[in-house]
LONU-700021 format. One record per atom (N, C-alpha, C, O): atom name; residue in three letters; x, y, z. Coordinates in nm, 2 decimals, always signed. Example, Ala and Ser with C-alpha at 12.3 -4.5 7.8 and 13.67 -1.06 7.14 Angstrom:
! residues 2
  atome  residu      c1      c2      c3
      N     ALA   +1.32   -0.57   +0.78
     CA     ALA   +1.23   -0.45   +0.78
      C     ALA   +1.32   -0.33   +0.78
      O     ALA   +1.42   -0.33   +0.85
      N     SER   +1.28   -0.22   +0.71
     CA     SER   +1.37   -0.11   +0.71
      C     SER   +1.29   +0.00   +0.79
      O     SER   +1.34   +0.11   +0.80
END
This chain:
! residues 120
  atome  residu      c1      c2      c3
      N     UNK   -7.54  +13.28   -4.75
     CA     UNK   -7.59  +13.14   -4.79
      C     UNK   -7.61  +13.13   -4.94
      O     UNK   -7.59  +13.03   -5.01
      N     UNK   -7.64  +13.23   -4.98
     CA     UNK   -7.68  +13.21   -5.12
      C     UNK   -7.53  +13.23   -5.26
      O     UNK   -7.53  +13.20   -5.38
      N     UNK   -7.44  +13.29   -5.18
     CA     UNK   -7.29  +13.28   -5.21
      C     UNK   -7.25  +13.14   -5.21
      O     UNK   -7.13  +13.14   -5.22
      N     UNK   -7.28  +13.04   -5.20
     CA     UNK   -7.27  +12.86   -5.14
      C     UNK   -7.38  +12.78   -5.23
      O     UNK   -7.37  +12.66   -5.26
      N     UNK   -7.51  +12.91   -5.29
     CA     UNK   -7.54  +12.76   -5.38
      C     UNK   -7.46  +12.78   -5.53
      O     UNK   -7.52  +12.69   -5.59
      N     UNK   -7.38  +12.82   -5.61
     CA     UNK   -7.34  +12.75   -5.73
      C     UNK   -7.20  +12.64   -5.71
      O     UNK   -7.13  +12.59   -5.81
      N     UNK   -7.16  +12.60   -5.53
     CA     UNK   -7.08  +12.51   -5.49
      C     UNK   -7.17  +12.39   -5.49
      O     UNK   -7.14  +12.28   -5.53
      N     UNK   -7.32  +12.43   -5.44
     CA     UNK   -7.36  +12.32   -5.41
      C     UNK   -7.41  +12.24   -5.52
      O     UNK   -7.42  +12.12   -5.53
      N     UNK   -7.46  +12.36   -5.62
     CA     UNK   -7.49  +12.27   -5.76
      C     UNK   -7.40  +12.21   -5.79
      O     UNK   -7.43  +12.11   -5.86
      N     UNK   -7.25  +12.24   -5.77
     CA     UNK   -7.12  +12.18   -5.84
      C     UNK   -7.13  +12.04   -5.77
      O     UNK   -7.09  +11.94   -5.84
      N     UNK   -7.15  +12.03   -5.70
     CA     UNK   -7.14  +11.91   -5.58
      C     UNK   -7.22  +11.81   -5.61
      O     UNK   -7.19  +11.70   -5.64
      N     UNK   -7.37  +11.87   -5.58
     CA     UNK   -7.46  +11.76   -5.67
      C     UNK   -7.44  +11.69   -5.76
      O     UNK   -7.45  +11.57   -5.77
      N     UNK   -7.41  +11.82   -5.88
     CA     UNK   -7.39  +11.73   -6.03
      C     UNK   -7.25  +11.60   -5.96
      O     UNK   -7.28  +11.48   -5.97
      N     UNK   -7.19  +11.62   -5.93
     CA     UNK   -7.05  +11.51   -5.90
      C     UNK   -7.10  +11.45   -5.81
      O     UNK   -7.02  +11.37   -5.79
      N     UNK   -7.20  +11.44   -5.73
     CA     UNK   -7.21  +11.35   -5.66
      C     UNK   -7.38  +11.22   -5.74
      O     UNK   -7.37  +11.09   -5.75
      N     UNK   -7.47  +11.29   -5.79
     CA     UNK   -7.53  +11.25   -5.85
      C     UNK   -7.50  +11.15   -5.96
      O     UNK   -7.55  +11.04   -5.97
      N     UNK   -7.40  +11.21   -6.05
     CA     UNK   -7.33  +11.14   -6.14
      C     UNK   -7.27  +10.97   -6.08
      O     UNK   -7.28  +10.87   -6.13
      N     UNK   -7.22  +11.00   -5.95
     CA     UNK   -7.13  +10.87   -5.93
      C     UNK   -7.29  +10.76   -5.88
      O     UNK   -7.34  +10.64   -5.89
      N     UNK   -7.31  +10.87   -5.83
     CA     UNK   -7.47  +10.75   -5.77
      C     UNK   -7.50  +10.69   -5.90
      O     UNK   -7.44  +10.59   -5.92
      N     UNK   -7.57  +10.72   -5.99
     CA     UNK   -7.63  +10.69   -6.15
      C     UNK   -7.47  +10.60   -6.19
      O     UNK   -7.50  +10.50   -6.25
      N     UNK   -7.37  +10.61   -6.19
     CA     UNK   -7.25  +10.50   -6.24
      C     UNK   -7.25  +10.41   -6.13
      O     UNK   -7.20  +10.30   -6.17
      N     UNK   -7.29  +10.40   -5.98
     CA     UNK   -7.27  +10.29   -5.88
      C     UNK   -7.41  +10.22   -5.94
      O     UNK   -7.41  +10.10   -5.97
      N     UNK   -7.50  +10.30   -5.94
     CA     UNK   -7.61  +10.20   -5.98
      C     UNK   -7.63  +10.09   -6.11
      O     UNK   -7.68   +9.98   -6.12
      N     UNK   -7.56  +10.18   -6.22
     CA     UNK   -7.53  +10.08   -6.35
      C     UNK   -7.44   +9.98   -6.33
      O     UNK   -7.43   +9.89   -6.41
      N     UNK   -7.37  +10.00   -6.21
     CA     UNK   -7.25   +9.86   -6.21
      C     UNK   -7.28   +9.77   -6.19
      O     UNK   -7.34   +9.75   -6.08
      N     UNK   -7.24   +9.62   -6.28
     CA     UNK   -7.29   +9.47   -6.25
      C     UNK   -7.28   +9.46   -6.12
      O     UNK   -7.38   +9.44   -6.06
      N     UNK   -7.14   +9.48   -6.03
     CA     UNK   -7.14   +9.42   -5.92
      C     UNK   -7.06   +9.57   -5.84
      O     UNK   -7.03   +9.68   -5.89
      N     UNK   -7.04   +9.53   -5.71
     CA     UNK   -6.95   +9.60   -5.63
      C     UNK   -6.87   +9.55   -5.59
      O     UNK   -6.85   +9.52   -5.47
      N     UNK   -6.78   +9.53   -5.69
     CA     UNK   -6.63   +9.47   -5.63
      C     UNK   -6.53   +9.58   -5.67
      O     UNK   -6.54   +9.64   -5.77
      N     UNK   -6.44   +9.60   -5.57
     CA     UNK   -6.31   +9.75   -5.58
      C     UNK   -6.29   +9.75   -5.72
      O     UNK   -6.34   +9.85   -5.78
      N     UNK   -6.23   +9.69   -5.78
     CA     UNK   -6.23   +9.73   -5.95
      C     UNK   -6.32   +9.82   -5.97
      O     UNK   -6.30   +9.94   -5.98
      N     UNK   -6.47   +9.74   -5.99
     CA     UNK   -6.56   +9.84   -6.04
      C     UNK   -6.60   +9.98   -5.96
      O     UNK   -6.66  +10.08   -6.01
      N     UNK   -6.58   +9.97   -5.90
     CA     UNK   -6.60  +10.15   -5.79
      C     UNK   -6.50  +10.21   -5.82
      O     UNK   -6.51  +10.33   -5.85
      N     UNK   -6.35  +10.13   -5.83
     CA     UNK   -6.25  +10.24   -5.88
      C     UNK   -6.29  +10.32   -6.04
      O     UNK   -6.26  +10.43   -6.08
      N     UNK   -6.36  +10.21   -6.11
     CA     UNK   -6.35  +10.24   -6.25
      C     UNK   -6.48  +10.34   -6.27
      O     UNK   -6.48  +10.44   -6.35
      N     UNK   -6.58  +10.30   -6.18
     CA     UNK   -6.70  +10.42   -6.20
      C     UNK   -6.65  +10.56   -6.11
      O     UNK   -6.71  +10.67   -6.10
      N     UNK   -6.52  +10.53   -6.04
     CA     UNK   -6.48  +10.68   -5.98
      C     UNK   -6.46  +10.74   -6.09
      O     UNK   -6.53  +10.82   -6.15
      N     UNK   -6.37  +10.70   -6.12
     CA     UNK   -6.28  +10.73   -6.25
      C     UNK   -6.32  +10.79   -6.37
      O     UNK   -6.24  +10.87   -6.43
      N     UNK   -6.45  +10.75   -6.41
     CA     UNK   -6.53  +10.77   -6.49
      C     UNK   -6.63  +10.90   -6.47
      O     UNK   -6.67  +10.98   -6.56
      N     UNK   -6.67  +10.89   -6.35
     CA     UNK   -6.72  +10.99   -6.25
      C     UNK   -6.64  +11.13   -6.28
      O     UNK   -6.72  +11.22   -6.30
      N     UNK   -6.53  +11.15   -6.28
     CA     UNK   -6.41  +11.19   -6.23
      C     UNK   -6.42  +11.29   -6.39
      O     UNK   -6.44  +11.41   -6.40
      N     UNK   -6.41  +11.23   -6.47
     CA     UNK   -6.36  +11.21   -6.65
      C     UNK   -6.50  +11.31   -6.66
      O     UNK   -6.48  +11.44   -6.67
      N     UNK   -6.62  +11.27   -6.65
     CA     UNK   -6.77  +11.29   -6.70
      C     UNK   -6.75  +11.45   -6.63
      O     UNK   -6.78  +11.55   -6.69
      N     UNK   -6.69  +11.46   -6.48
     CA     UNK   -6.71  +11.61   -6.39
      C     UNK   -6.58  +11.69   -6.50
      O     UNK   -6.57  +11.81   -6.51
      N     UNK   -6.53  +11.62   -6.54
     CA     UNK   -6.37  +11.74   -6.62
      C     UNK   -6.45  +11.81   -6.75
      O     UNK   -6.46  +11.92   -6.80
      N     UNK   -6.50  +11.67   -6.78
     CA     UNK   -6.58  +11.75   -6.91
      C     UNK   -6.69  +11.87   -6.86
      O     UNK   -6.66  +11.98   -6.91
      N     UNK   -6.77  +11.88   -6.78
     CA     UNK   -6.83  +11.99   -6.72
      C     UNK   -6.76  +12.10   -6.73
      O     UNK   -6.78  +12.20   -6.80
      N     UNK   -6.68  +12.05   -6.65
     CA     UNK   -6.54  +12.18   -6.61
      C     UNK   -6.45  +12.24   -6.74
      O     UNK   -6.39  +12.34   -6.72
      N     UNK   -6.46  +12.20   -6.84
     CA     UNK   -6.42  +12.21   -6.95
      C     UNK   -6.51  +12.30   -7.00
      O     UNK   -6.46  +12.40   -7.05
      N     UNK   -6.68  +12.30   -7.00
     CA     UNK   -6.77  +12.34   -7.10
      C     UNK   -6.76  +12.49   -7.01
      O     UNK   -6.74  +12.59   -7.07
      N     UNK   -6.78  +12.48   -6.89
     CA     UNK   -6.77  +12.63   -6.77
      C     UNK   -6.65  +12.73   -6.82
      O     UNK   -6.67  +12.85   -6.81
      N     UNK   -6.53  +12.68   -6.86
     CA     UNK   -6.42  +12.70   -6.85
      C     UNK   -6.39  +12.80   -6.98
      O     UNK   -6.30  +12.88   -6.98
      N     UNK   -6.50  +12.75   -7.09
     CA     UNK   -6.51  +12.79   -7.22
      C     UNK   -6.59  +12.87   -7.26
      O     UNK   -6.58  +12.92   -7.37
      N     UNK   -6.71  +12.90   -7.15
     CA     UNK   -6.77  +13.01   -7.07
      C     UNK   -6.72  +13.11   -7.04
      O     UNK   -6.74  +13.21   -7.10
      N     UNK   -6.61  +13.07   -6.91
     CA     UNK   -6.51  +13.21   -6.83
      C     UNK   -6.45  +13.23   -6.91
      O     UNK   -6.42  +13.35   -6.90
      N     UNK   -6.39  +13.19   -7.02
     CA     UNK   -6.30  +13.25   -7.13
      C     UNK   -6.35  +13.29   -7.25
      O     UNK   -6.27  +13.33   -7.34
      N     UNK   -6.47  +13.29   -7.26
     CA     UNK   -6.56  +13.36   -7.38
      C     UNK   -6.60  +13.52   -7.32
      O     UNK   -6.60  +13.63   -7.39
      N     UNK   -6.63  +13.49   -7.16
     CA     UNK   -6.68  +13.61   -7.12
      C     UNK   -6.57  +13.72   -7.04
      O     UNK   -6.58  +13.84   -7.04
      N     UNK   -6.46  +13.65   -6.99
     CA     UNK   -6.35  +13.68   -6.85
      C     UNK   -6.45  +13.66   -6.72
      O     UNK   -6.56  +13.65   -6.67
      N     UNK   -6.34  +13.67   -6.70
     CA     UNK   -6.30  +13.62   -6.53
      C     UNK   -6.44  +13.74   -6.44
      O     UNK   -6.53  +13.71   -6.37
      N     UNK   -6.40  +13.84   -6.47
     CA     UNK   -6.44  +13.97   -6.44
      C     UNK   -6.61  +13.94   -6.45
      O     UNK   -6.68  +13.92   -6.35
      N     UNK   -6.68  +13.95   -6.58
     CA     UNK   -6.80  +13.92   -6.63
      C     UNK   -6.82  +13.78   -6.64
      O     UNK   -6.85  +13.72   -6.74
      N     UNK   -6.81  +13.71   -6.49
     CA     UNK   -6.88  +13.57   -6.53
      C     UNK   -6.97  +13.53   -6.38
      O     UNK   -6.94  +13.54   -6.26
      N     UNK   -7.10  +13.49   -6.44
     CA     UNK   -7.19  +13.52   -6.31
      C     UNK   -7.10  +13.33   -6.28
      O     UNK   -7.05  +13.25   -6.36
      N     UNK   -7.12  +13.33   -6.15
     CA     UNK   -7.12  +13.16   -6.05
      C     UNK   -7.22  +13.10   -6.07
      O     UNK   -7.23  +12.98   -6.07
      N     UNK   -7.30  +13.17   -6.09
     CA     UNK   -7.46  +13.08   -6.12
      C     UNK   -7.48  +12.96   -6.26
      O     UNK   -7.52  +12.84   -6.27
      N     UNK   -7.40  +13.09   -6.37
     CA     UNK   -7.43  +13.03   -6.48
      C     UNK   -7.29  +12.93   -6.47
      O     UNK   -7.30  +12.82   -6.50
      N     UNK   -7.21  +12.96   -6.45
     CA     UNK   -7.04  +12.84   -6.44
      C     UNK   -7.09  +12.71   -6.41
      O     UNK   -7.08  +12.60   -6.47
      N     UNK   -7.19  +12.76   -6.26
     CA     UNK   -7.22  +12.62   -6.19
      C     UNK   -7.31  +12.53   -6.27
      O     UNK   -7.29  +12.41   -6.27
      N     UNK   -7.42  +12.59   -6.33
     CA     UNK   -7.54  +12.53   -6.44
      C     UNK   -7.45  +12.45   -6.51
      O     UNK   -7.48  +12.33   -6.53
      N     UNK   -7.33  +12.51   -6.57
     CA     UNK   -7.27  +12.45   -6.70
      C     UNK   -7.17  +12.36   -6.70
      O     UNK   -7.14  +12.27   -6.79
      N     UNK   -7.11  +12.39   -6.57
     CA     UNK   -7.07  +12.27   -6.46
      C     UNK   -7.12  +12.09   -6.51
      O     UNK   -7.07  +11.99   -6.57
      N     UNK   -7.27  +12.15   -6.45
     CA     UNK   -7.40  +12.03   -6.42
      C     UNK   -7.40  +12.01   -6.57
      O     UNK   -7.37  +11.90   -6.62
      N     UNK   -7.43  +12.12   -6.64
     CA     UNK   -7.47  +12.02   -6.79
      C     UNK   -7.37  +11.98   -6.85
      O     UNK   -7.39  +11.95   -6.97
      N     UNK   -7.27  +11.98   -6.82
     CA     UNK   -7.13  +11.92   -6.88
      C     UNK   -7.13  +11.82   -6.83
      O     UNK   -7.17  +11.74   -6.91
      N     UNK   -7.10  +11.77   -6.71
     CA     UNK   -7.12  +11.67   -6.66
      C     UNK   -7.21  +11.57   -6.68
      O     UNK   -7.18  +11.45   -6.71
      N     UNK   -7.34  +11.61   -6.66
     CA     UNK   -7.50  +11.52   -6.74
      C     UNK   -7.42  +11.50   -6.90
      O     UNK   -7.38  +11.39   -6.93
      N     UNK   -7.40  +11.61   -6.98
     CA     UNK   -7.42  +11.54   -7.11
      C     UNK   -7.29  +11.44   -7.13
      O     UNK   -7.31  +11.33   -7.18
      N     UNK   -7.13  +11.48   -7.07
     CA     UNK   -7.04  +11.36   -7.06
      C     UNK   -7.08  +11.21   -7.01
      O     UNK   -7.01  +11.11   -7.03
      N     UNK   -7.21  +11.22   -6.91
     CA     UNK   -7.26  +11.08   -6.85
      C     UNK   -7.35  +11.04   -6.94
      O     UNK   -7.35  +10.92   -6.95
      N     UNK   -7.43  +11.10   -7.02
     CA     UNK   -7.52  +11.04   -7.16
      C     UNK   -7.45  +11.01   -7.28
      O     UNK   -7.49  +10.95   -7.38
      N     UNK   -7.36  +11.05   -7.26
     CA     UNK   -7.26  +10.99   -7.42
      C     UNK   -7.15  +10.83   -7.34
      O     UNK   -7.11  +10.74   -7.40
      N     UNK   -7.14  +10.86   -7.25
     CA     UNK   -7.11  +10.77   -7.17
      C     UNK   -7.14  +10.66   -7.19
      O     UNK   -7.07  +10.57   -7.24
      N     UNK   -7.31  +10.65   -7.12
     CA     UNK   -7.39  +10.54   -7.12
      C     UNK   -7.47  +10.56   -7.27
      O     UNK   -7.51  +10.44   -7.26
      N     UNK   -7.50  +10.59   -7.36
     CA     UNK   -7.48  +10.58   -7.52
      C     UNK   -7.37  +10.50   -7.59
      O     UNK   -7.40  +10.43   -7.69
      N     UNK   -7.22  +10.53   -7.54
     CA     UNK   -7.14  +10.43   -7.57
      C     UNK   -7.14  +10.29   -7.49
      O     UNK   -7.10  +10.20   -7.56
      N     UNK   -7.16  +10.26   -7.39
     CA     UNK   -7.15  +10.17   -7.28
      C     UNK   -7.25  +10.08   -7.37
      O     UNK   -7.22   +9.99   -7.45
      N     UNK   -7.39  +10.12   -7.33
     CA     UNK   -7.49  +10.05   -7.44
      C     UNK   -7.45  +10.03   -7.56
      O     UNK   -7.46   +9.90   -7.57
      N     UNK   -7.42  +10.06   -7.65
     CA     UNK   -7.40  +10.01   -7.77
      C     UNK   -7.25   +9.95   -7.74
      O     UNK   -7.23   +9.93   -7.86
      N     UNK   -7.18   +9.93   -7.71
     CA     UNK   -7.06   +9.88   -7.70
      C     UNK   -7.09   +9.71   -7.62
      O     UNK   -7.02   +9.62   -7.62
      N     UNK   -7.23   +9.72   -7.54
     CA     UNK   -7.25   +9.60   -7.44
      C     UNK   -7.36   +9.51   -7.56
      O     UNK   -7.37   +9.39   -7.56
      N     UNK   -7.44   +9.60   -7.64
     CA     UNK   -7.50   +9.52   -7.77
      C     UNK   -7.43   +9.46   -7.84
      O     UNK   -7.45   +9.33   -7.86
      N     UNK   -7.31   +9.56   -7.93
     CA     UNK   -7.23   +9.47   -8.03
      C     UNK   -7.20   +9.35   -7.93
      O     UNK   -7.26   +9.24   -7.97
      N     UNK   -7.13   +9.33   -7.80
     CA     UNK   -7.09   +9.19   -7.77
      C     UNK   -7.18   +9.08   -7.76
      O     UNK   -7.16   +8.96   -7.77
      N     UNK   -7.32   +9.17   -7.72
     CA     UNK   -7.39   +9.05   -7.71
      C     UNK   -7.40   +9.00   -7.88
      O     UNK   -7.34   +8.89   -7.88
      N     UNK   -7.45   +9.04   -8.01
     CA     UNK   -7.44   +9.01   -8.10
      C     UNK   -7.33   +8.91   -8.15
      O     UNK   -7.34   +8.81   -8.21
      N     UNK   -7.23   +8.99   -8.09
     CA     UNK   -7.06   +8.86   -8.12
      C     UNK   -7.10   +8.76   -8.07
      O     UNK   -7.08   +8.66   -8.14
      N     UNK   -7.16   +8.75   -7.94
     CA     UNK   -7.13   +8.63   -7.86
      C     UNK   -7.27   +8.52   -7.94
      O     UNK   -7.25   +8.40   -7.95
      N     UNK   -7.36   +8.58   -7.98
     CA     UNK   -7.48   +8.53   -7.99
      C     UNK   -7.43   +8.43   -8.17
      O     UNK   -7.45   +8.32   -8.22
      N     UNK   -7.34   +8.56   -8.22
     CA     UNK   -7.33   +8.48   -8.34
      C     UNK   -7.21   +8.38   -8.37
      O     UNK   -7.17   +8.32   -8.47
      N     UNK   -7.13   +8.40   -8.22
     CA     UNK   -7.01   +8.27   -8.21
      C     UNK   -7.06   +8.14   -8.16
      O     UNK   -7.01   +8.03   -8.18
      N     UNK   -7.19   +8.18   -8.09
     CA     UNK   -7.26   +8.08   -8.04
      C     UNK   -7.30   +8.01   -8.17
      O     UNK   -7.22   +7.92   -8.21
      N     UNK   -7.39   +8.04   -8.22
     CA     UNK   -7.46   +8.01   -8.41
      C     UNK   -7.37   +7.96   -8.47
      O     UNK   -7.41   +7.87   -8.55
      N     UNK   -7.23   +7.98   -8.47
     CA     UNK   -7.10   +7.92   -8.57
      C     UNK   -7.08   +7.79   -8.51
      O     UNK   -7.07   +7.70   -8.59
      N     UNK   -7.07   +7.77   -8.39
     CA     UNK   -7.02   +7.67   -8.28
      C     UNK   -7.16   +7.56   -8.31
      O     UNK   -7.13   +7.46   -8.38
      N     UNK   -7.30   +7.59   -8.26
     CA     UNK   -7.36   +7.50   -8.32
      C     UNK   -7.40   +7.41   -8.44
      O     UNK   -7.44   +7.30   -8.45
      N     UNK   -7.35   +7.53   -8.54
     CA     UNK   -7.30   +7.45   -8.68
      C     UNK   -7.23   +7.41   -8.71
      O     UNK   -7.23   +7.33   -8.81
      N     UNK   -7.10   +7.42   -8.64
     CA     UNK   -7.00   +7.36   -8.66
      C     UNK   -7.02   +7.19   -8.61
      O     UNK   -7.00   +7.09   -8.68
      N     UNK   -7.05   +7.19   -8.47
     CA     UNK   -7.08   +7.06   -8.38
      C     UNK   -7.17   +6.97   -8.46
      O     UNK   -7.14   +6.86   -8.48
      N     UNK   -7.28   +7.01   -8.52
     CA     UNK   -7.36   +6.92   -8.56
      C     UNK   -7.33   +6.83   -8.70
      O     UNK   -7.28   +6.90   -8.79
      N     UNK   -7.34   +6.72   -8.71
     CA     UNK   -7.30   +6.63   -8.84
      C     UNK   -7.38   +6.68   -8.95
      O     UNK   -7.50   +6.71   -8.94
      N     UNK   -7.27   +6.69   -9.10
     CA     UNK   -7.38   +6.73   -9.18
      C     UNK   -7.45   +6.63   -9.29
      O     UNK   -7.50   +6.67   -9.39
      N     UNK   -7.43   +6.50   -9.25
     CA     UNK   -7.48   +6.39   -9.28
      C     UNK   -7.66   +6.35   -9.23
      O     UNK   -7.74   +6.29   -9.29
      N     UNK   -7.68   +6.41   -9.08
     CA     UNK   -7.77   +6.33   -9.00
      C     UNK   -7.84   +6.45   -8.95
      O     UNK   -7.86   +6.47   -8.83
      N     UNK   -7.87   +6.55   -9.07
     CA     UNK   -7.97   +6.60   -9.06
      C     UNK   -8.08   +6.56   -9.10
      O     UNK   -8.08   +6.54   -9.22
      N     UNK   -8.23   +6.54   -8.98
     CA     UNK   -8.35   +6.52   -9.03
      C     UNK   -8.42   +6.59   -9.18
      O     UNK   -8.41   +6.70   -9.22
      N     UNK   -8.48   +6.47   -9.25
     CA     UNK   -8.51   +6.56   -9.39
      C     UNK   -8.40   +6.56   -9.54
      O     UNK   -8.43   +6.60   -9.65
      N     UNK   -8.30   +6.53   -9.52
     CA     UNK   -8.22   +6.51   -9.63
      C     UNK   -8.22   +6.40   -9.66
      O     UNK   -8.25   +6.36   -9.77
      N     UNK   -8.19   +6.33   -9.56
     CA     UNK   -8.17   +6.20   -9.63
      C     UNK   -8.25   +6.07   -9.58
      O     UNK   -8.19   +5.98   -9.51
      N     UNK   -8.36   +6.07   -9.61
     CA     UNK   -8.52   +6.01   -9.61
      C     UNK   -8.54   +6.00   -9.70
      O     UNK   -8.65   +5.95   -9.74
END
């Protein structure tokens, strides 16, 4: 049994990760599940990437499963925090655009004759 837990940590981290991207999604429509798979998918390679650079610093021979699986998980967690670090600031700038296309559009619409206070 205990040969089975650095699968299951592997498992967790990939399954945890997609729960934490289903939960950030505006809605559940197949688009967005495909795209938080997807993403899901991308965040576990990176994991698999940081383990990978692990087994090949140490070999194949001298590499505990324990620590692979740890590094697994923190590869994955930190590709989901740079993730949602970009997502957030990438969902601010638009509000900012949108807020200040708004601001151009009201200035634009309004007459610049028949503003209260000028011409009184």
């Amino acid at each position: 049994m205990s040969s089975l837990i650095p699968s299951f940590i592997v498992l967790a981290s990939l399954l945890i990760t997609l729960v934490i991207m289903l939960r950030r999604a505006p809605d559940y429509k197949a688009g967005t599940i495909v795209s938080n798979l997807i993403i899901t998918a991308l965040c576990f390679v990176g994991g698999m990437l940081i383990s990978a650079m692990y087994t090949r610093a140490v070999g194949n021979d001298n590499s505990n499963p324990f620590i692979i699986s740890i590094l697994v998980a923190i590869g994955t967690f930190g590709a989901l925090a740079i993730y949602i670090k970009l997502d957030e600031k990438q969902k601010l700038a638009l509000q900012q655009r949108k807020q200040h296309n708004l601001q151009q559009q009201i200035q634009q619409d309004s007459p610049q004759g028949n503003q209260p206070g000028i011409n009184d």
